[in-house]
N, C-alpha and C positions, 0 to 999 in steps of 0.2 A: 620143530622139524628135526629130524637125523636123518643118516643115513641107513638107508633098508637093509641092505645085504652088504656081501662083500667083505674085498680086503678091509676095509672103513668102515665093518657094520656096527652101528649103533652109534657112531658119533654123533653130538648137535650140532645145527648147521644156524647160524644168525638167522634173522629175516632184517630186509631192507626197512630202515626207520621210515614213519612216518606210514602212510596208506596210500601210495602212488603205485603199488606194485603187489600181483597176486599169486604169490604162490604154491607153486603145484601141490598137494597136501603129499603127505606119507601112503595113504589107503589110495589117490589116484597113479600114485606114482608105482606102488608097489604093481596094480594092476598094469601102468603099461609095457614095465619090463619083464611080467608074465606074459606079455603078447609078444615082445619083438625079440624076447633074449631067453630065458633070464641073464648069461651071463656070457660075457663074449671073449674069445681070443683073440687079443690086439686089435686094430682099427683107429678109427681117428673120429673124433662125432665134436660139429658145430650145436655148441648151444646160442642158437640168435634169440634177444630178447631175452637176456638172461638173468636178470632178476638178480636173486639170490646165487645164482650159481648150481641149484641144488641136483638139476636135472644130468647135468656133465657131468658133476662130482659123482653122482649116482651111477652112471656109467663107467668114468673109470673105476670105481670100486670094484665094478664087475667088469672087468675086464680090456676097456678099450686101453690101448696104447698112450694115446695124447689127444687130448681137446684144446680148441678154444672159443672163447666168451665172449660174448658181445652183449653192451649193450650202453644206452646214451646216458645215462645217468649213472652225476658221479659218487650218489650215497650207493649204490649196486655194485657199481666198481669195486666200490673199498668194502664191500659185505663181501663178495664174490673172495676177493685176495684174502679176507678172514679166513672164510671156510677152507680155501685149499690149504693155508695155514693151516690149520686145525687139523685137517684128515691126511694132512703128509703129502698133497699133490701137487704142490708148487711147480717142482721141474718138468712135470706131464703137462702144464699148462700155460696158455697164451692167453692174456685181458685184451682187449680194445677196445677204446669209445669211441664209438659211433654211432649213426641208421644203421639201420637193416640195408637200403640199398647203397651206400654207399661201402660199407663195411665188403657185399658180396662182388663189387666189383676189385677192391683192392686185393681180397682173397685169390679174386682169378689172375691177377698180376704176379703174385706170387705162385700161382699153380697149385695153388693145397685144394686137397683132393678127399671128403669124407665120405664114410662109410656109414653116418648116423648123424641125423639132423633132429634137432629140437626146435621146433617152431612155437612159440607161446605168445603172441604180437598181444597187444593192450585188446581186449575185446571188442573197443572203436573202431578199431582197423580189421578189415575185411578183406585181405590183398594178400594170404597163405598160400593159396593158390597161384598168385602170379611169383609169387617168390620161390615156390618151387623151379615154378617153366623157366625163371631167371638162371638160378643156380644151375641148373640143365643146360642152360643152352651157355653159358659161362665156364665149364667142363667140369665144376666141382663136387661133382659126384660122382662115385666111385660104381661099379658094376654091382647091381643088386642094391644099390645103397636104398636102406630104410630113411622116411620123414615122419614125426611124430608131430601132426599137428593138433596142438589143442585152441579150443575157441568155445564160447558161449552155445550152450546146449540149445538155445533158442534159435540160435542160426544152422546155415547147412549148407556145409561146402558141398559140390558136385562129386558122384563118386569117378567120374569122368575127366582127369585133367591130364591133357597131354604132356605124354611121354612118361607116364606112370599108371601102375596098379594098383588099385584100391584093394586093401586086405581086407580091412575090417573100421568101424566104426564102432565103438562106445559111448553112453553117457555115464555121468555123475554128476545127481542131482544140476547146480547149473553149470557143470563143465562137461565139453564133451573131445572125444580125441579119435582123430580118424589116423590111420597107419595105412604109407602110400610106400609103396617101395619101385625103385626107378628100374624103367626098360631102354635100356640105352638103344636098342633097336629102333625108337623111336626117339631118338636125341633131335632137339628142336635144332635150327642154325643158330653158330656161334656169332656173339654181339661183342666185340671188343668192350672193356670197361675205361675210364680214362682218369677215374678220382683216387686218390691217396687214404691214407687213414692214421688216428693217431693214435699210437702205442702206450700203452698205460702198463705196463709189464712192469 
């Protein structure tokens, strides 16, 4: 794995030891910042389920401001803090370990607010969808904000989920990536969050 373009172009990026974690390839990656960018001025974009890290790094290269990582496992933690090592993005980024829903409520306790979500959950889990409508209705997204959800080609999210518009859907081979971008016109009601998270920074 490297990175595609950008300030970072061509760096190698680790992968997580062992086989618990699948990462987004180079040829699916390059495709989905041909859909949603290619290259950005400033912003802020969550990578949840972040694996390798590879998908944020990919973005700051192109341009976003500052990301941060999430994700429960601590061989990915300490792969993710390589690779920002490696490509010079340390100070653009924030690690956490946690869940997915735990992590998005501590997010809304501190009010950070992104403009670019990476969604890549274990292919088990089938709940992209509701993790949008969470983050939505939790304020953390910003006007316009794109979600890049990837999941198993054999499944099919709805292109219908409140409070967002379906751009476009892709396959690759067995990965597939739908791109929702939020209409805050439709902001669902906000849910207080009440759980903490822990910093791995």
């Amino acid at each position: 794995m490297r990175v595609v373009a950008g300030s970072a172009k061509g760096r190698p990026l680790k992968s997580v030891p062992g086989m618990g974690t699948r990462p987004t390839t180079d040829k699916v990656k390059e495709a989905i910042f041909s859909m949603i960018g290619p290259y950005f001025d400033g912003g802020a974009v969550l990578d949840l389920f972040a694996g390798t890290g590879g998908l944020g790094i990919e973005a700051l290269s192109r341009g976003m401001k500052r990301a941060v990582f999430i994700d429960m496992e601590p061989k990915s933690i300490d792969t993710i803090k390589a690779n920002l090592k490696s490509t010079g993005f340390e100070a653009d980024a924030e690690i956490y370990r946690n869940d997915a829903g735990r992590a998005i409520k501590a997010l809304e306790k501190r009010k950070a607010i992104f403009d670019l979500v990476f969604l890549d959950p274990p292919y088990r889990m089938k709940n992209g969808d509701a993790l949008m409508m969470e983050m939505a209705a939790r304020g953390l997204l910003g006007a316009d904000a794109l979600i890049v959800l990837e999941y198993e080609s054999s499944y099919s999210y709805p292109e219908e989920v409140s409070g967002f518009r379906h751009l476009r859907t892709a396959k690759y081979g067995e990965t597939a990536v739908s791109i929702y971008e939020y209409n805050r016109t439709e902001e669902p009601a906000d849910e207080p969050g009440k759980e903490g998270t822990t910093h791995e920074n």
